[in-house]
C-alpha positions as a Markdown table, in Angstrom:
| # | Residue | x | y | z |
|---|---|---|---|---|
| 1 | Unk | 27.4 | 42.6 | -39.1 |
| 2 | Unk | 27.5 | 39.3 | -37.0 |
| 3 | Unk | 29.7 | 36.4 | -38.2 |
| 4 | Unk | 28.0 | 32.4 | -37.3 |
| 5 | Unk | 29.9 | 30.7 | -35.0 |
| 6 | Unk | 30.6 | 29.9 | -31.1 |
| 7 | Unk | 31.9 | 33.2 | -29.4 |
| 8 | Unk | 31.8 | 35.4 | -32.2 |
| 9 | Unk | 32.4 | 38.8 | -32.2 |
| 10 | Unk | 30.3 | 41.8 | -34.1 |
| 11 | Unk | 31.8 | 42.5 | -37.6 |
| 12 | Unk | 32.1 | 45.1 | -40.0 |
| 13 | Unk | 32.7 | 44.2 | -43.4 |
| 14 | Unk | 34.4 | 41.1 | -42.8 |
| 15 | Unk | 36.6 | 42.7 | -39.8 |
| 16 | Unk | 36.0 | 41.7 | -36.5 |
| 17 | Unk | 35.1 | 45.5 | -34.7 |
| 18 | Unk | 37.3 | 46.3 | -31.7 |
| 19 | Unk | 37.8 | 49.4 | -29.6 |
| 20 | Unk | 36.5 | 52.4 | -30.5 |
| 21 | Unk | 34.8 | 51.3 | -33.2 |
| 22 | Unk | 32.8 | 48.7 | -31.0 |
| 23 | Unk | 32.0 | 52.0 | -28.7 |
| 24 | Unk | 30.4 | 53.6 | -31.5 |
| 25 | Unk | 28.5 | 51.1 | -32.9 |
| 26 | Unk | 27.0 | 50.7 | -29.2 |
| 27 | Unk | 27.0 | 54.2 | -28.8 |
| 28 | Unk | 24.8 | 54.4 | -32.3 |
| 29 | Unk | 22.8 | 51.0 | -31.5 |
| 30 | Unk | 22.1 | 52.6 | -27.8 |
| 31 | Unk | 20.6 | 56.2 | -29.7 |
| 32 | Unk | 18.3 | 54.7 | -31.8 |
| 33 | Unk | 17.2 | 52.5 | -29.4 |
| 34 | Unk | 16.8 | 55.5 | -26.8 |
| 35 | Unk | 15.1 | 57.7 | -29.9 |
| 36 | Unk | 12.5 | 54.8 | -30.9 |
| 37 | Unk | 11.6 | 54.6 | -27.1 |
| 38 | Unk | 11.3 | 58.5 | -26.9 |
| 39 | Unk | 9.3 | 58.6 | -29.9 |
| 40 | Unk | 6.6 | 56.3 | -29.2 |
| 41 | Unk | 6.6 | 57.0 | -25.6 |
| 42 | Unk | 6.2 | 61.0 | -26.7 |
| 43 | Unk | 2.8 | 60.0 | -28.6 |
| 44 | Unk | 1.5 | 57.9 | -25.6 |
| 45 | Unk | 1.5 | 61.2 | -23.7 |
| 46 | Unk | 0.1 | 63.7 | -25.6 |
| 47 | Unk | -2.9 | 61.2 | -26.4 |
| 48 | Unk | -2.9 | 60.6 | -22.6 |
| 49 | Unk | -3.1 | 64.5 | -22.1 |
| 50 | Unk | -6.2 | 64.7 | -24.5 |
| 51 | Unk | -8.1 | 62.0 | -23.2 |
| 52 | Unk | -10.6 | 64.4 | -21.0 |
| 53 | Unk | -12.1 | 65.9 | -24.3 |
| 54 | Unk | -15.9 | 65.6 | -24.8 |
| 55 | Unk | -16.5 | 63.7 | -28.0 |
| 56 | Unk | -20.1 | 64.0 | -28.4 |
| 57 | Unk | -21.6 | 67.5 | -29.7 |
| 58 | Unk | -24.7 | 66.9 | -27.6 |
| 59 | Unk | -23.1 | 66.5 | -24.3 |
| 60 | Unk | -20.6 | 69.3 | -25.0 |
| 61 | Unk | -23.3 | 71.2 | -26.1 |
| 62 | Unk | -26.2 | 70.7 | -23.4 |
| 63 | Unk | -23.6 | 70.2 | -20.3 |
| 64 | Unk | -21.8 | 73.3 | -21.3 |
| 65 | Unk | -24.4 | 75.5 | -21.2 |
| 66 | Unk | -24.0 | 75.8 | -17.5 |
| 67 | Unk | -20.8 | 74.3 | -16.7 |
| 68 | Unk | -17.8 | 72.6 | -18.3 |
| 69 | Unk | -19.0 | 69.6 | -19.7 |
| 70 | Unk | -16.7 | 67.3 | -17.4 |
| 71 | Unk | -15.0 | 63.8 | -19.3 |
| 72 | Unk | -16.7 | 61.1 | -18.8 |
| 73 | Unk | -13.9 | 59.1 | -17.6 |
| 74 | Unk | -14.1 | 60.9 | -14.3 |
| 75 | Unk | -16.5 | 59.3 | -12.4 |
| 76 | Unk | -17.5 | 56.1 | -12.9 |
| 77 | Unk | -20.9 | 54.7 | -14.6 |
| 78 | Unk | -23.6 | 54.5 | -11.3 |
| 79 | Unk | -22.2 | 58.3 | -10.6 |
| 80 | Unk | -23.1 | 59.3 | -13.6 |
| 81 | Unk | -26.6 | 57.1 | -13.8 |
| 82 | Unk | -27.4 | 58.8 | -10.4 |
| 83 | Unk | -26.6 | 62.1 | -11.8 |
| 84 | Unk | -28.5 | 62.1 | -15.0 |
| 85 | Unk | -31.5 | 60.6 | -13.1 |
| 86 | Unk | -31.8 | 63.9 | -10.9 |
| 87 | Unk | -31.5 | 66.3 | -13.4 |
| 88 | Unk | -34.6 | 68.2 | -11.7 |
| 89 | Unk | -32.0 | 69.2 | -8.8 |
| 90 | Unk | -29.0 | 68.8 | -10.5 |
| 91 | Unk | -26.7 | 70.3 | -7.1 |
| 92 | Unk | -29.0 | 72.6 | -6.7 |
| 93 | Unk | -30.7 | 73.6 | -10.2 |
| 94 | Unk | -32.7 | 72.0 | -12.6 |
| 95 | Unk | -31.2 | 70.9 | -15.3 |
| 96 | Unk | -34.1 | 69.0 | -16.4 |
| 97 | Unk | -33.9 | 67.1 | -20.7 |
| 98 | Unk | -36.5 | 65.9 | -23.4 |
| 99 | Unk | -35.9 | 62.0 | -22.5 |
| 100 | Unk | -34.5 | 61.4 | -26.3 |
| 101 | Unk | -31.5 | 64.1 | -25.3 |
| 102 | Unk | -31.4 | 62.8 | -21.7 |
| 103 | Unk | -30.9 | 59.0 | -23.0 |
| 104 | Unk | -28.3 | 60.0 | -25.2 |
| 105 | Unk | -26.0 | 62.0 | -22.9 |
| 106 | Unk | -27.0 | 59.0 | -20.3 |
| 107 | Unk | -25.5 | 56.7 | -22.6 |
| 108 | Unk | -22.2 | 58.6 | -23.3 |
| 109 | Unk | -21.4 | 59.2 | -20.1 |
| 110 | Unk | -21.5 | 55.7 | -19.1 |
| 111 | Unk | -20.2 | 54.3 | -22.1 |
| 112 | Unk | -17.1 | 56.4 | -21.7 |
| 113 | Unk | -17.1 | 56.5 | -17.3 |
| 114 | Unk | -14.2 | 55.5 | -15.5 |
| 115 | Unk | -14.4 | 51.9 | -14.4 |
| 116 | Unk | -11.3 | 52.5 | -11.8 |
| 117 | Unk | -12.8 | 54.7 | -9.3 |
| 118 | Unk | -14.0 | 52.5 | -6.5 |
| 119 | Unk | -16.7 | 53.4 | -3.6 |
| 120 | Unk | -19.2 | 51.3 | -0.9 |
| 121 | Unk | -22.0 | 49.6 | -3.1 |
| 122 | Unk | -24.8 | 51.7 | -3.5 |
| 123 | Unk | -22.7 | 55.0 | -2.5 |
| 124 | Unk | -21.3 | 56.0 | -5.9 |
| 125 | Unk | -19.7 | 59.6 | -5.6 |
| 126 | Unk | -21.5 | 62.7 | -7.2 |
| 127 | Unk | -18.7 | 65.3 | -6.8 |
| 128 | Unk | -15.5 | 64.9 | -9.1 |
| 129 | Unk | -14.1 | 67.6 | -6.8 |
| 130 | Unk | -14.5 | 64.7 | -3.4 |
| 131 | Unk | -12.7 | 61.6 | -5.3 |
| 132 | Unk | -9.5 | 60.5 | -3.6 |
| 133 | Unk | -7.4 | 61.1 | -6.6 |
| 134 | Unk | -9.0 | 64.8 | -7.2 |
| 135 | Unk | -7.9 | 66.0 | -3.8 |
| 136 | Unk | -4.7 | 64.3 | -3.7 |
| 137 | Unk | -3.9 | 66.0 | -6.9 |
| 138 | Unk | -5.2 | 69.8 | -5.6 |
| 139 | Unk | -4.7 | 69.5 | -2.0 |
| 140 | Unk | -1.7 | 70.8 | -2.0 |
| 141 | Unk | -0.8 | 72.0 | -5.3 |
| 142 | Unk | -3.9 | 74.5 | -5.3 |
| 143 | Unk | -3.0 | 77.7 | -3.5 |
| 144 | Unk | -5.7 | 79.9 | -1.8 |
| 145 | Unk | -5.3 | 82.7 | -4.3 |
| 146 | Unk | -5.9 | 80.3 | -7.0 |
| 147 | Unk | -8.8 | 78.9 | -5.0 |
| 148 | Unk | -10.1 | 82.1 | -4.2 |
| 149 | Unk | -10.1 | 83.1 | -8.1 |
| 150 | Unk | -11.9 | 79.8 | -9.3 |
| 151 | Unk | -14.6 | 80.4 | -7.0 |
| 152 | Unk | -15.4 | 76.7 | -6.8 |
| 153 | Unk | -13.1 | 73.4 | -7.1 |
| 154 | Unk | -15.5 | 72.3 | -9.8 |
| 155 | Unk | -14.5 | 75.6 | -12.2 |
| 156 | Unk | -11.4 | 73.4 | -13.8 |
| 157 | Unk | -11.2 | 76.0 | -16.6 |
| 158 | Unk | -9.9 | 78.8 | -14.0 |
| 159 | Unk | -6.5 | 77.3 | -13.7 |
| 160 | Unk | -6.2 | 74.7 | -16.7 |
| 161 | Unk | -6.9 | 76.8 | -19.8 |
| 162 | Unk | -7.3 | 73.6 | -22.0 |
| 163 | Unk | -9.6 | 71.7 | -19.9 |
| 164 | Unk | -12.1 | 72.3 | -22.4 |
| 165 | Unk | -10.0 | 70.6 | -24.8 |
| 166 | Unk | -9.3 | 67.8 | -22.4 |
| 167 | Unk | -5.8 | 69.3 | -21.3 |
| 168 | Unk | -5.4 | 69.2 | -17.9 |
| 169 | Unk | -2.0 | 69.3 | -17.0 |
| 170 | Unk | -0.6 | 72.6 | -15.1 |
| 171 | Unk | -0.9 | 75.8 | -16.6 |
């Protein structure tokens, strides 16, 4: 396609390409180029979309017999540590575990926590529904109706159907 030399021009079997023909070929180097970009960038978002899922049948299991089991990723590791150590009065209830079952959600969760959220040493947060990025995202998006309906900013399910799944975009 390209001839050696100083200056040289694109060519097309033998034929230096000129005019319209240079277009195209731009036009069709410029589409791929654009489709490849598309393409990859189009799997790097639906992954991203999943990435809330609960792996680990336990922790699906034993958090979701009360609650959605939340991702890990969404609190960082010392929330999650303060959490599972409190179990007894777990906001409110006791959620008390057998220590082999409490070890091994322990271990999950911080395994798989966030290590971007950042708060005062000794102060991790315990509520999702209180980090910055939570109310930033709801605060205004979130109408009182749909509040009202959820009964609770921690019921994600109520207004993302695939939460569950790990799918929280709008619904």
């Amino acid at each position: 396609m390209y001839r050696a030399g100083k200056g040289r021009l694109p060519d097309f079997h033998g034929k230096p390409v000129t005019g319209i023909k240079r277009i195209r070929t731009l036009k069709k180097t410029l589409i791929a180029f654009t489709s490849i970009i598309i393409a990859t960038t189009g799997i790097g978002i639906v992954a991203s979309q999943a990435r809330g899922v609960v792996t680990d049948k336990v922790v699906k299991e034993e958090c979701s017999a009360c609650h959605m089991a939340y991702p890990a990723g969404f609190l960082p590791a010392e929330s999650w540590k303060t959490i599972m150590s409190n179990l007894d009065n777990h906001f409110g209830g006791d959620a008390s575990l057998d220590d082999q079952t409490l070890q091994h959600i322990t271990d999950y969760l911080v395994k798989n926590a966030s290590s971007r959220i950042r708060f005062k040493k000794g102060q991790p947060p315990l509520r999702i529904s209180k980090l910055r990025w939570f109310v930033r995202k709801h605060k205004w998006e979130v109408s009182r109706r749909a509040k009202k309906r959820a009964g609770t900013m921690s019921n994600c399910i109520a207004c993302h159907r695939g939460a569950d799944k790990g799918y929280f975009d709008d619904d």
